[in-house]
C-alpha positions in Angstrom: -73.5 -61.5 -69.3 -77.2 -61.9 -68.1 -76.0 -63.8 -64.8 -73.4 -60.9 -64.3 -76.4 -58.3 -64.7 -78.5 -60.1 -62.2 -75.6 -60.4 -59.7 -75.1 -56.9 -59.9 -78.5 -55.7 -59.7 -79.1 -57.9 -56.5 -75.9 -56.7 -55.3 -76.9 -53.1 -55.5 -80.2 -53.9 -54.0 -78.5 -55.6 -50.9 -76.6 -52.3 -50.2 -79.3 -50.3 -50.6 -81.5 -52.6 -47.9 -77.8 -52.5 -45.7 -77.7 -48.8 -45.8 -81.6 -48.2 -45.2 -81.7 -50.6 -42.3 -78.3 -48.9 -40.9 -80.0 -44.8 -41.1 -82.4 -45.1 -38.2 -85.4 -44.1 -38.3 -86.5 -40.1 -37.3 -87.7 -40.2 -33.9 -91.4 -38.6 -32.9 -91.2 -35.9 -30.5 -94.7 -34.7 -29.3 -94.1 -31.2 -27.0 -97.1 -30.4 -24.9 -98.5 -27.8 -22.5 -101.7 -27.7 -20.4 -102.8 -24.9 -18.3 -100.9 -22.1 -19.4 -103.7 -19.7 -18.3 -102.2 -16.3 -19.9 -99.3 -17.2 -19.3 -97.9 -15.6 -22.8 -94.3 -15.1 -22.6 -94.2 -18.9 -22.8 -95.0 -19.9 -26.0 -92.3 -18.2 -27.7 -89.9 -20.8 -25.7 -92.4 -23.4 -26.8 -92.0 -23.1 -30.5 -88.1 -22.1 -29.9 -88.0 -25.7 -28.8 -89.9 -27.0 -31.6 -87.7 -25.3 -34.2 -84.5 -26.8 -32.4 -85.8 -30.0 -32.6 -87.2 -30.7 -36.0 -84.4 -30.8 -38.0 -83.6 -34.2 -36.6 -87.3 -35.5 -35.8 -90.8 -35.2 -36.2 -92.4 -32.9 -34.5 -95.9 -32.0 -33.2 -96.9 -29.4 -30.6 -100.0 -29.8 -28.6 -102.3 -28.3 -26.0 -104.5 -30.0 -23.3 -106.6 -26.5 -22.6 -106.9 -23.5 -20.5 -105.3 -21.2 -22.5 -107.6 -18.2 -23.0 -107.9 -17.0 -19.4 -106.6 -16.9 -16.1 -104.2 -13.8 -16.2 -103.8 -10.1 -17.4 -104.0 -10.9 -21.5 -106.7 -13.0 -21.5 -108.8 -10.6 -18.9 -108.4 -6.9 -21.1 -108.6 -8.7 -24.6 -110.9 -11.3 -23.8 -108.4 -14.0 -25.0 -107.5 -12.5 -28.4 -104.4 -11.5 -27.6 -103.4 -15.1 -26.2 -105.1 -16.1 -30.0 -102.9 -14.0 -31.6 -99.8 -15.2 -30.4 -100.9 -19.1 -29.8 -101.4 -18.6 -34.0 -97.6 -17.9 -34.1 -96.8 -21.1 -32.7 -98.1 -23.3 -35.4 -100.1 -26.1 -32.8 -100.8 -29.4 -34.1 -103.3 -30.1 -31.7 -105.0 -28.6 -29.1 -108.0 -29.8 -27.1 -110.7 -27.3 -24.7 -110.7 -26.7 -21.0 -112.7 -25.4 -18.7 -111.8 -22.0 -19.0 -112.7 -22.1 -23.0 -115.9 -22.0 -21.4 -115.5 -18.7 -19.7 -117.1 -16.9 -23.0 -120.2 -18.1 -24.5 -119.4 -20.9 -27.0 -119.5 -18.7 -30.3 -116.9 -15.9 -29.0 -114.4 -19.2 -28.3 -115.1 -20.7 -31.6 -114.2 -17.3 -33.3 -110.9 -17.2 -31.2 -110.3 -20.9 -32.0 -110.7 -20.2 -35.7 -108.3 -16.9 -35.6 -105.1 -19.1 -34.0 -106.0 -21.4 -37.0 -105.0 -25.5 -35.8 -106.8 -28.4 -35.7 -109.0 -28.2 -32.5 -110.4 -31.7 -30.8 -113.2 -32.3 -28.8 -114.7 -35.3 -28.4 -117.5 -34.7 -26.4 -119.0 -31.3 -27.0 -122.3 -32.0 -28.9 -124.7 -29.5 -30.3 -128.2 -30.6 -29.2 -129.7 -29.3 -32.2 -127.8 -31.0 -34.4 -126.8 -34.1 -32.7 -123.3 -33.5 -33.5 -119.8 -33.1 -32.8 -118.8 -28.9 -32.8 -115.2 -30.0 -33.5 -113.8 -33.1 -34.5 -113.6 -36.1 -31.9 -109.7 -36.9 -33.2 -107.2 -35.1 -35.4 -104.9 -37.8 -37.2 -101.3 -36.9 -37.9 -98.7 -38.6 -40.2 -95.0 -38.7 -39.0 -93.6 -40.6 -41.6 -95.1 -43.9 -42.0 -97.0 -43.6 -38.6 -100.6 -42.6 -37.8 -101.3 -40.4 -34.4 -104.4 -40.3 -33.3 -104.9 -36.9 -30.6 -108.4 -37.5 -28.9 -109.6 -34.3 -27.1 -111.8 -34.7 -24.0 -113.0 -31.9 -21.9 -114.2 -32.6 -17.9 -117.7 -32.8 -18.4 -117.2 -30.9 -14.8 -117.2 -27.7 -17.3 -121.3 -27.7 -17.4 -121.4 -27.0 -13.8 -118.6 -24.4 -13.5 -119.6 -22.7 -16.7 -123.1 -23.4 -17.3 -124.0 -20.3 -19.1 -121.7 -20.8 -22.2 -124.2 -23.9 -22.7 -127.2 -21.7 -23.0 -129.0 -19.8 -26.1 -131.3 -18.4 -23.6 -132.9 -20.6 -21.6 -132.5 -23.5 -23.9 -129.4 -25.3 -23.5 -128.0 -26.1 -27.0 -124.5 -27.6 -26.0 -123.7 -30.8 -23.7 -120.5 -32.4 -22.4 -122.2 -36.1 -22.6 -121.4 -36.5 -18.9 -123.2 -39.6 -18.6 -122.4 -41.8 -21.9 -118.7 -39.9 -21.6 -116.6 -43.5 -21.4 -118.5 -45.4 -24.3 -118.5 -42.1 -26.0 -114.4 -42.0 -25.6 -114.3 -45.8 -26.1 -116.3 -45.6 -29.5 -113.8 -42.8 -30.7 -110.7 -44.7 -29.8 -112.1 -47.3 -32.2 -112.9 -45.2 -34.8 -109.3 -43.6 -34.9 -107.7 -47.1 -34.7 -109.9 -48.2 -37.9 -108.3 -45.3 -39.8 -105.0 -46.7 -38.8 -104.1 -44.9 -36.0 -100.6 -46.9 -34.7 -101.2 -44.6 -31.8 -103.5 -42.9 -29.5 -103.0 -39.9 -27.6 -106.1 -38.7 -25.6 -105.6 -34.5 -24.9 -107.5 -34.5 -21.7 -108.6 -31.3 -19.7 -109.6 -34.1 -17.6 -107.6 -33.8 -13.7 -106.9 -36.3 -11.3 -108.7 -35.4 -8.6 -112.8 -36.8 -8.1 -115.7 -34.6 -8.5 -119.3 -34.9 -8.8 -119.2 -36.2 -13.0 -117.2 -39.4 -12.0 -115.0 -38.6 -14.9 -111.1 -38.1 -14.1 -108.1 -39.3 -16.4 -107.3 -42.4 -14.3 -110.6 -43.1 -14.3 -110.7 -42.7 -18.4 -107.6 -44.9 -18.2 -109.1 -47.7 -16.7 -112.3 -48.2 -18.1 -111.0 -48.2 -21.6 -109.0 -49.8 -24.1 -106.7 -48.7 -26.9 -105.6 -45.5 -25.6 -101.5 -45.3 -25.0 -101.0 -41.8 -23.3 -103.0 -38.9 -21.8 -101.4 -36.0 -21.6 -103.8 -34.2 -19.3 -104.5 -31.1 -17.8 -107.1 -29.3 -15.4 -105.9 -30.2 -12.1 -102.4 -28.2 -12.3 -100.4 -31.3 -11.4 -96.9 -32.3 -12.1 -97.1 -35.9 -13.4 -93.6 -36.5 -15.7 -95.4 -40.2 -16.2 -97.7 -42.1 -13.9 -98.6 -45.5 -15.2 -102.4 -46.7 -15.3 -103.5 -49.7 -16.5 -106.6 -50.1 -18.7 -109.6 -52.6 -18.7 -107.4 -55.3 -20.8 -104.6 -55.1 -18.1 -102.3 -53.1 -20.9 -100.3 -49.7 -19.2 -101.5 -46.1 -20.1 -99.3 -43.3 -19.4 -100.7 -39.8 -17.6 -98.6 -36.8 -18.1 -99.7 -33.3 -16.6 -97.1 -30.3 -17.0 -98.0 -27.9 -14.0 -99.6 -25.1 -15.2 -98.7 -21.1 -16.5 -95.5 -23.1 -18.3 -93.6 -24.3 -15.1 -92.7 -27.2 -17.7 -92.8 -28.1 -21.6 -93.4 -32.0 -21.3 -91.6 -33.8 -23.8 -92.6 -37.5 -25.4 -90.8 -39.2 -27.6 -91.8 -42.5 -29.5 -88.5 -43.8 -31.3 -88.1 -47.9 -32.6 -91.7 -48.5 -31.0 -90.6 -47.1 -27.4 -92.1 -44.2 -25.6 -90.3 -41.6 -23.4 -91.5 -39.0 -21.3 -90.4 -36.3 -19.5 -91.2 -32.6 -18.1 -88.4 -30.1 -19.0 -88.4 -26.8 -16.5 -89.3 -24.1 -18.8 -86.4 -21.9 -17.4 -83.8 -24.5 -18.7 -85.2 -23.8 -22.5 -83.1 -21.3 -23.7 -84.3 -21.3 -27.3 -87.1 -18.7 -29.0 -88.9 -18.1 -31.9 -88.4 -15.0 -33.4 -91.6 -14.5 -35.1 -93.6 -16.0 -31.5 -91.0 -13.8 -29.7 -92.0 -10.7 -31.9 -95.9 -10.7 -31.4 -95.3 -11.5 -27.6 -93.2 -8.6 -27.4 -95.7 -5.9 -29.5 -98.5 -7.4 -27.3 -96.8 -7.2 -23.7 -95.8 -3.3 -25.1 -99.8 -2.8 -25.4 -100.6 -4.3 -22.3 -97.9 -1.8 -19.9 -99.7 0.8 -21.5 -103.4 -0.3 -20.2 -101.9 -1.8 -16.9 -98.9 -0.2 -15.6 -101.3 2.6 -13.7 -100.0 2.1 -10.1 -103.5 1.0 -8.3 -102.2 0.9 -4.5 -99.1 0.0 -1.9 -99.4 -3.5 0.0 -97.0 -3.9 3.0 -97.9 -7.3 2.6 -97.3 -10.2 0.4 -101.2 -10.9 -0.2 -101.4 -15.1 -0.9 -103.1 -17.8 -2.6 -100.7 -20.4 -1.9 -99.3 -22.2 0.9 -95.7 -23.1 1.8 -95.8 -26.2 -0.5 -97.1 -24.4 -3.1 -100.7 -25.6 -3.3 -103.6 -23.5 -3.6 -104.5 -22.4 -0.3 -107.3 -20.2 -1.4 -109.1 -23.5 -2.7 -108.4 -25.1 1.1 -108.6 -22.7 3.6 -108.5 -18.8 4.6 -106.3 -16.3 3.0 -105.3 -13.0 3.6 -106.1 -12.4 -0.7 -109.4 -13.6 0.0 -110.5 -12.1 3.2 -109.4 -8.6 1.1 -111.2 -9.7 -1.5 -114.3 -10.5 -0.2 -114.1 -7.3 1.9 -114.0 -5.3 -1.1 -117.2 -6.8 -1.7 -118.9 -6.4 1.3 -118.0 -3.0 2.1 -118.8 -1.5 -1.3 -121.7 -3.2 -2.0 -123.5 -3.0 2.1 -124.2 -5.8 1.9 -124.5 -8.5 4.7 -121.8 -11.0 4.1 -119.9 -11.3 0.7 -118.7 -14.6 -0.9 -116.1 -15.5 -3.2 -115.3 -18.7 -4.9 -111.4 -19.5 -4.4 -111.2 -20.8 -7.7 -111.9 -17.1 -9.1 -108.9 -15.7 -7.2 -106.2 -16.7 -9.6 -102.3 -15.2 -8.5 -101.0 -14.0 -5.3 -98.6 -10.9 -5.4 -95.4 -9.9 -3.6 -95.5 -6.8 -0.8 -95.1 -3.5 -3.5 -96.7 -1.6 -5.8 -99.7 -3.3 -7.2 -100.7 -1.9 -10.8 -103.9 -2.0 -12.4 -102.5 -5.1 -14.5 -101.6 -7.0 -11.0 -105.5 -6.3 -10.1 -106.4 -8.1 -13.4 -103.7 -10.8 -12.3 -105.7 -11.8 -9.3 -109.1 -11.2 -10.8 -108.8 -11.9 -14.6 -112.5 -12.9 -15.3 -115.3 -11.3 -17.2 -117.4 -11.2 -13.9 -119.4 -8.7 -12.3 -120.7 -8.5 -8.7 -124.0 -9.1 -7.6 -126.0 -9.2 -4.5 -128.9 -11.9 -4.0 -130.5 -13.1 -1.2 -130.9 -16.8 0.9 -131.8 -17.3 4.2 -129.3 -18.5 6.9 -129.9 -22.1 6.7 -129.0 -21.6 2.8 -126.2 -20.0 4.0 -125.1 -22.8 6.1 -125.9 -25.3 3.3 -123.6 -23.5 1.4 -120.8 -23.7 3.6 -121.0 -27.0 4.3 -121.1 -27.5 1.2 -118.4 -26.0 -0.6 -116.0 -27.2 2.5 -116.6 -30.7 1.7 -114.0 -31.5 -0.1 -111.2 -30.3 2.5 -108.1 -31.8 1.9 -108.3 -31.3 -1.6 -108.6 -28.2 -3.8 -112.0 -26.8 -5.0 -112.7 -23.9 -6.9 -116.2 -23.1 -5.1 -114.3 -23.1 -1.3 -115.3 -20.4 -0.1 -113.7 -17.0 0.5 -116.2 -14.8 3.4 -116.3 -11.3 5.1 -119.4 -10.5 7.2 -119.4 -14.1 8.5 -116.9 -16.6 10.4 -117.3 -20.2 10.9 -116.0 -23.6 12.1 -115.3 -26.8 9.4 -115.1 -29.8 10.8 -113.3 -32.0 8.3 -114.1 -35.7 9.8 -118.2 -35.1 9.8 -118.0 -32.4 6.9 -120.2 -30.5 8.9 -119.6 -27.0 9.7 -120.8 -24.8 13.4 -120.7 -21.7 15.0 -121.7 -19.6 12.0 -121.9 -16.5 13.0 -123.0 -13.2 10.9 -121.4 -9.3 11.5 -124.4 -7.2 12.9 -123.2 -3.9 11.0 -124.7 -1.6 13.8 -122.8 -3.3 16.2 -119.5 -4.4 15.4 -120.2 -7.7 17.2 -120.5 -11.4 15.6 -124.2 -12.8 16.2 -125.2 -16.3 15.9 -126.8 -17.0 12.3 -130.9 -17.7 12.5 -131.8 -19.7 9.7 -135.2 -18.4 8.9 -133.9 -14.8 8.4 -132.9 -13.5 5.1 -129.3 -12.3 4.8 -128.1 -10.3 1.9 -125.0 -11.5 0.0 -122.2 -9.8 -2.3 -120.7 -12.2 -4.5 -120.1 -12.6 -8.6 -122.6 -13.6 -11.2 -120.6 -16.7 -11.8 -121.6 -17.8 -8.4 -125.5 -16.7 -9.2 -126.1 -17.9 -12.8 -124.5 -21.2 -12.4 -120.7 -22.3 -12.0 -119.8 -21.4 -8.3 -120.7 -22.7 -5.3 -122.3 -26.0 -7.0 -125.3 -23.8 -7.7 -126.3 -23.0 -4.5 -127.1 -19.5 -5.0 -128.9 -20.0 -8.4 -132.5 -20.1 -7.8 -132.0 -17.2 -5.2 -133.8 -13.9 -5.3 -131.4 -11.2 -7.1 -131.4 -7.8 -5.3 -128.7 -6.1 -7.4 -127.2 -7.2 -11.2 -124.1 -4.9 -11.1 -122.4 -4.0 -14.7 -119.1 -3.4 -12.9 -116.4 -6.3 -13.4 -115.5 -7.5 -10.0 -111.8 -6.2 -10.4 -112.4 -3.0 -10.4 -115.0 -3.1 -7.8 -111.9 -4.2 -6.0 -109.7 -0.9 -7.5 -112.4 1.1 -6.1 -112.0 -0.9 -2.5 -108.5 -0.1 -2.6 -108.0 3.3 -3.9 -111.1 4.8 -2.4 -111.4 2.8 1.2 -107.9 1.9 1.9 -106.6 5.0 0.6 -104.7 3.6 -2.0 -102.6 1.1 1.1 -103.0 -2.5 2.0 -101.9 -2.1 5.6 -100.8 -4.8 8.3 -104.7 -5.8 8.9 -103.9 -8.1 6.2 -100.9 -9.7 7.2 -102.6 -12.6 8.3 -105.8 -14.5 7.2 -108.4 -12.8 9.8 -109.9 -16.4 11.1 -112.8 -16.3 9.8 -113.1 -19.7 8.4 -111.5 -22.2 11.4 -110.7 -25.7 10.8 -110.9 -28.8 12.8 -110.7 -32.5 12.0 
């Protein structure tokens, strides 16, 4: 009888094992976005997806930054209305970008705390207190497994958005530029102690150089432990590119596009990752209570923005026929209207305008007062300084450095026409509008010249600082959009004509 008991009780306990080992295991989905920049009917589709998806898997939804600016509802809300709906969503995750950085630190951190998730950063220190603002990693449980989700922010963002790193003129916050990949390193390490099986670095990081060093390949290879990035910053599409890391193991980099061209979709399942970017228009699912708030918030915004501002008989561009950013590389007809606007209201000289800060381009039409916050969606207001013409040239030469790849500081002119010459990065023939005349005059580099541009480009972000130690003639209270609605309803008579079919060559390019 007690051999016949054991039997039985082994035999049941065989079937059990046969049955656990023949149920496979729930797979781990991880949905992610970077960049969406305002782009708020998207996250309803976001969390649709999630929904559809968890009843067979895990599920986490993350975000690799940018999210409170760049379009209309970030620009007349100041990002609370993207907070409101981003807290519908339900994120796992989500890690800082640039554009956090917009707003002083405090008016983020209150956003950050209204859409209520787990927020990651780890390297923004406060210098008073020698520590972390948010936590370097956020751990999450699927099952039996351990995530790690490391946020890093381009410590680029200190010289794009210096001001948010001031009290004053101490600066109490810092981006740890210089210890940034033994800072990443030690956190990697921590998170594996605490028995991460995984780590997942949320970088607002980019591919492209700049002047930190710091880039996500470059984060790739000079590290160890780190299985995917799932990056953002630099707008590219990346389904998975392949890096390997300073023990010779791959990494995977993942970017989604930006304003939700894609959801990217990674799966780990038996120990194997997947990835891939899903075209948001092939997502037919919603969230109804995401879908609700959207809709109640876009109904608030027509009422502040469907006031028709002006007629353009021209399609007024930011991009070029491959789709990349145009204004950040060369001339545009946008940004020669633009910077006319500023010019011509302000008297002054020449006027300047970052390309980076000219955000969507816009289809012939009606333009409403919520396409002008479209195009300019920042809190900035215009100012006039003043820099003598061998600043000037500096500047340009400069900020066209960089040609063939996209800058935020290239510059956007009226008053003032030049040559770039891409092989010596040099630039010639500048020449300034005499305003008497009519007539282009060759630049003299001991005279003072008096320049319309934004704040941003004064106090520190734009233009790699080359304006910010220069006298200020004029601090304007007026944000820079609807300098612009004044331009066009007062000076164009409410019509953007032919003039602007073209960019006006001002700003010729040679190799």
């Amino acid at each position: 009888m007690k051999n016949t008991l054991i039997y039985g009780t082994l035999a049941i306990m065989l079937v059990l094992s046969m049955v656990a080992w023949a149920v496979p295991k729930k797979s781990i989905v991880i949905l992610y976005e970077n960049d969406v920049h305002c782009a708020i009917d998207g996250y309803q589709t976001l969390a649709g997806l999630r929904d559809a998806i968890a009843d067979t898997a895990y599920v986490a939804v993350t975000s690799s930054g940018d999210f409170v600016q760049g379009g209309t509802a970030g620009a007349i809300s100041r990002g609370q209305y993207v907070a409101d709906i981003m807290r519908t969503v339900g994120y796992d995750a989500i890690a800082l970008g640039n554009h956090e950085f917009d707003y002083p630190v405090a008016h983020t951190a209150s956003l950050l705390k209204f859409i209520g998730a787990p927020i990651t950063c780890a390297n923004l220190y406060d210098r008073r207190t020698h520590a972390c603002v948010y936590a370097p990693y956020v751990m999450k449980k699927f099952g039996r497994t351990k995530i790690a989700f490391v946020g890093a922010t381009t410590p680029g963002t200190f010289y794009t958005e210096t001001g948010a790193f001031f009290l004053g003129d101490e600066q109490v916050y810092d981006l740890r530029e210089k210890e940034f990949f033994d800072l990443m390193q030690r956190t990697v390490n921590q998170a594996r102690k605490k028995g991460a099986k995984y780590v997942i670095v949320l970088g607002h990081l980019g591919e492209d150089p700049d002047r930190t060093g710091v880039n996500s390949h470059e984060l790739a290879k000079r590290t160890t432990g780190i299985d995917v990035i799932l990056d953002g910053h630099t707008h590219s599409v990346i389904a998975h590119d392949t890096v390997y890391n300073a023990a010779g193991k791959p990494v995977v980099i993942s970017e989604t596009g930006t304003k939700f061209a894609h959801i990217g979709k990674m799966m780990i399942r038996n120990g194997r990752m997947t990835h891939e970017l899903i075209p948001f228009r092939t997502v037919a699912e919603r969230n109804a209570l995401t879908k609700a708030v959207t809709d109640s918030i876009n109904l608030l915004m027509r009422e502040k923005t469907q006031r028709v501002v002006c007629h353009s008989d021209v399609k007024l561009r930011i991009l070029n026929e491959k789709g990349d950013q145009e204004v950040r590389l060369a001339e545009t007809n946008l940004g020669d209207l633009v910077t006319d606007a500023y010019r011509i209201i302000s008297g002054a000289d020449i006027s300047l305008a970052n390309g980076g800060g000219i955000r969507t381009e816009k289809h012939a039409g009606d333009l409403t007062y919520g396409d002008i916050a479209d195009i300019l969606p920042y809190d900035n207001n215009l100012w006039i300084v003043e820099a003598t013409g061998q600043r000037i040239i500096d500047l340009l030469q400069k900020n066209t450095s960089f040609i063939p790849v996209e800058d935020g500081s290239f510059p956007q002119v009226s008053g003032i026409r030049f040559t770039v010459h891409t092989a010596t990065k040099t630039v010639s023939d500048v020449e300034v509008l005499n305003k008497e005349t009519g007539a282009y005059e060759p630049i003299d580099p001991a005279r003072t010249y008096s320049i319309a541009t934004i704040d941003y480009c004064v106090t520190g972000g734009g233009f790699y600082d080359m304006l910010k130690d220069c006298k200020v003639l004029y601090r304007g209270d007026v944000l820079y959009r609807d300098i612009f609605v004044q331009f066009l309803e007062n000076n164009l008579g409410g019509r953007i004509s032919n003039d602007y079919l073209e960019p006006q060559g001002r700003i010729r390019i040679k190799e």
